[in-house]
N, C-alpha and C positions, 0 to 999 in steps of 0.2 A: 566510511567505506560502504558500497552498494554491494549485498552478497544475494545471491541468487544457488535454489537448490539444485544437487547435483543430483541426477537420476530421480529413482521414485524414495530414496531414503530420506534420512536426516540429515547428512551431509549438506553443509551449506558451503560455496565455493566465493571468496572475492570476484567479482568483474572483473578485474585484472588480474593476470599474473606474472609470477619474474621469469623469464628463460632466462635459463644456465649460458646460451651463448653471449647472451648482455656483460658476464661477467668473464668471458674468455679473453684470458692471455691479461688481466689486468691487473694481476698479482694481488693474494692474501689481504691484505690489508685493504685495499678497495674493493675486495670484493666482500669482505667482511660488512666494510660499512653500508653499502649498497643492501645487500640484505637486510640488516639489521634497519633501515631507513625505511623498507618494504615492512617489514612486520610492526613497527612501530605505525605506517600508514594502515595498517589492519588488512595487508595482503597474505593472504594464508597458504594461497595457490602458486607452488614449486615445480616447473618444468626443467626435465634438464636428459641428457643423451649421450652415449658414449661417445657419438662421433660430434660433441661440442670441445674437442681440444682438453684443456684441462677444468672444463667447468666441473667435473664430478668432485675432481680433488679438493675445485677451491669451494664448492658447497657442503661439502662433509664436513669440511671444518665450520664454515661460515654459519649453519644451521645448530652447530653445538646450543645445545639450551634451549633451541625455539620447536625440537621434531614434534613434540606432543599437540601441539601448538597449528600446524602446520598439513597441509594435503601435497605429500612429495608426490609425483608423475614422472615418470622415467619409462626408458622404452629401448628395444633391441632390431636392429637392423638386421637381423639371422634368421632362415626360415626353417631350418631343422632345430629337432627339440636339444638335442646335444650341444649345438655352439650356442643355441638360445641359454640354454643352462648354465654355459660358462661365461655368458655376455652377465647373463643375470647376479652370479656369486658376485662377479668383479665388481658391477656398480653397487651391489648391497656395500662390500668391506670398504670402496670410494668414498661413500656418501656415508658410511660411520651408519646406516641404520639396520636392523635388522627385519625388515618388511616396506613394501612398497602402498600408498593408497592407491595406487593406480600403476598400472605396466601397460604399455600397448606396444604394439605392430607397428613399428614406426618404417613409412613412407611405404604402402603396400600401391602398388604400381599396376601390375598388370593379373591378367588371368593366372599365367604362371604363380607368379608371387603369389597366389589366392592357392592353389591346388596344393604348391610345396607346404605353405605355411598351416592349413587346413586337413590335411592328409595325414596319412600315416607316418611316425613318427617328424610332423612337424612342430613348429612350434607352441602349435596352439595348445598340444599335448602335455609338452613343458609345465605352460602358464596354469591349465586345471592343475596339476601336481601342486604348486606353488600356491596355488590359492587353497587349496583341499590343506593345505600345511600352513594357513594361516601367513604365510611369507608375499604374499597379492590380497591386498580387499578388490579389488575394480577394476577389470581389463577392458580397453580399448584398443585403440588402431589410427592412425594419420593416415591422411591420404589426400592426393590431391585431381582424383577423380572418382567424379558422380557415379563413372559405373561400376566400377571397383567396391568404393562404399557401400551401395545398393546392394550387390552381389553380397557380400562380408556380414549384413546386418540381417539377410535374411535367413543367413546359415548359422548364425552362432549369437547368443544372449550376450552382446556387448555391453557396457555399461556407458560407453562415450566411445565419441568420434571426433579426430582433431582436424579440423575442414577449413579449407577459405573459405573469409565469410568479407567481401570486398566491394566496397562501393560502386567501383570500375566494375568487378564482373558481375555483378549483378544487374545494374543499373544499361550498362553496355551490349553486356554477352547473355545475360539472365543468366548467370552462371550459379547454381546453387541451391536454389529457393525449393526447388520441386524436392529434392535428395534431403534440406534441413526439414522439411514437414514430413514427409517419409519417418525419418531418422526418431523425429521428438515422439509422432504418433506411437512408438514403440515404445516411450519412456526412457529412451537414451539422450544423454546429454549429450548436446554439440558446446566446441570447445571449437574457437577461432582461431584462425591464423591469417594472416596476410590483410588484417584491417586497416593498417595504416600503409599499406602498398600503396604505389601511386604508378611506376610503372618500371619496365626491365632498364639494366643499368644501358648505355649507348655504347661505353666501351670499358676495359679493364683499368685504365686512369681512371677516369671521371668515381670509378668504386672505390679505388684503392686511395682516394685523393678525399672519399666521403664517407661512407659506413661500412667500411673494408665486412664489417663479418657478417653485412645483411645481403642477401641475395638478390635482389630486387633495391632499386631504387623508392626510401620510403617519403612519405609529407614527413616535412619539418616545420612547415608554420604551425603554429597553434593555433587557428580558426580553421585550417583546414583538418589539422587531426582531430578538432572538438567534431565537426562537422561527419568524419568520418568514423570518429567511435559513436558517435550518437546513431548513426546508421545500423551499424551493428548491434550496437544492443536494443536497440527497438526491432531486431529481427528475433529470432525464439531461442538464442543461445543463454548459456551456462556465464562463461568466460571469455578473454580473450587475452592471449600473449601480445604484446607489443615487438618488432621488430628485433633487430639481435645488436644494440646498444642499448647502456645504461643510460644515454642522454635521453631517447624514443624512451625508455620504459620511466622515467620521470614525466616526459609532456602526454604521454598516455595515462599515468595515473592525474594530472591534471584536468586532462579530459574527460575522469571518470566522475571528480569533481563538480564538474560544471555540468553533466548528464542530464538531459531531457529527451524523451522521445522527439522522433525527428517527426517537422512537417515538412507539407508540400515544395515550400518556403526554401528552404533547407536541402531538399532533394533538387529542385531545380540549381540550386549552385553548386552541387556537385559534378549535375550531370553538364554543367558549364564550364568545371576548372577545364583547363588548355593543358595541350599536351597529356592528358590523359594516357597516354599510346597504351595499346591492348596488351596483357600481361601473360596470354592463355589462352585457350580457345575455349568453347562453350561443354567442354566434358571433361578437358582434365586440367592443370597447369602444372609446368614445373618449375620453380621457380628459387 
């Protein structure tokens, strides 16, 4: 396994990591083994979110014996510091652990969302408490726009950002690039999302008929996902989550495997695959 430092400490993070939605709805026992196959591959890096269904439940168990072991990431969709607080107790006693490596802002969206969550009595208020008590080492935030991000990182000492980091929009939209050199120049870790995207679903069958819990239509060849993680981590990031199944987060540690920085070579068949359709526009996506 290829690990890469997180922020400016000692913390070293896998390239890959597991989302908790990979493991939603697929009951105890698979989702046992799945982890346990991920720590055994030397992935250390644990995402996972209240609004993933029951992933909390079935990774509190799943992680018994490996938390030491392990960088858990979790995160609360609430911008007051009050429901942030009750988001937070509930996924500590979920997930069986008593401290987070990391808590972020998950899916901060607009202006709004920035003023409630940064203001008085918002959440960000919460999270110092939380960290000041030892119960947070690393706060972050997701997001899936540039100006959002920008705004976020110049007001407050974040430690990561959870960002698309995508073939397509980059390659396409130049979606990204200016906001991940921003981001690092500070010493914050970027943390990917939407690397194996390929493009939005056509319609509600064709999802429900493919990877019902991924939002976004993702690559399932394996020379296209090689293709496509090689992309990304030749860009400046930390990590990346693979898609929201456990079949995508196998052919992504695969591809972590086979890992070369990308050339020219390589870039032009991207910018080639067909059907690419646009996932986003060039400042935010939502996907």
């Amino acid at each position: 396994m290829l690990y890469r430092n997180y922020g400016n400490n000692k913390q070293k993070l896998s390239v890959v990591g597991l989302g908790g939605i990979s493991v939603k709805g697929l009951g105890q026992k698979k989702a046992t083994e799945i982890i346990n196959y991920a720590v055994d591959e030397g992935v250390n890096y644990f995402d996972v979110a209240p609004t993933y269904g029951d992933a909390q439940e079935l990774f509190g168990v799943g992680l018994k014996g490996h938390r030491n072991k392990i960088f858990l990431a979790c995160k609360t969709k609430f911008r007051s510091s009050k429901d942030a607080t009750e988001d937070f107790n509930n996924s500590l006693k979920l997930l069986k652990t008593d401290y987070f490596d990391l808590y972020q802002l998950h899916g901060m969206k607009s202006k709004e969302d920035y003023e409630e969550a940064m203001g008085k009595n918002g959440v960000i208020e919460a999270l110092d408490k939380a960290k000041k008590d030892g119960k947070i080492k690393h706060v972050g935030f997701s997001c899936h726009s540039t100006e959002i991000a920008e705004l976020l990182i110049e007001n407050y000492d974040f430690d990561s950002v959870l960002l698309p980091v995508n073939w397509n929009l980059m390659l396409k939209q130049d979606f990204g690039k200016d906001t991940i050199d921003k981001i690092t120049k500070k010493g914050i870790s970027v943390l990917a999302l939407k690397v194996m995207a390929h493009r939005l679903w056509k319609n509600k069958e064709e999802r429900e008929n493919s990877y019902k819990n991924c939002w976004y239509k993702p690559l399932d060849n394996q020379k296209e996902i090689n293709l496509a993680v090689n992309f990304a981590l030749s860009q400046n990031i930390t990590s990346f989550l693979p898609p929201g199944d456990h079949k995508l987060f196998y052919k992504g540690l695969e591809a972590v495997e086979n890992y070369k920085k990308i050339d020219q070579k390589e870039i032009n068949q991207l910018i080639d695959l067909k059907n690419n359709l646009p996932i986003g526009s060039n400042k935010e996506i939502y996907i």
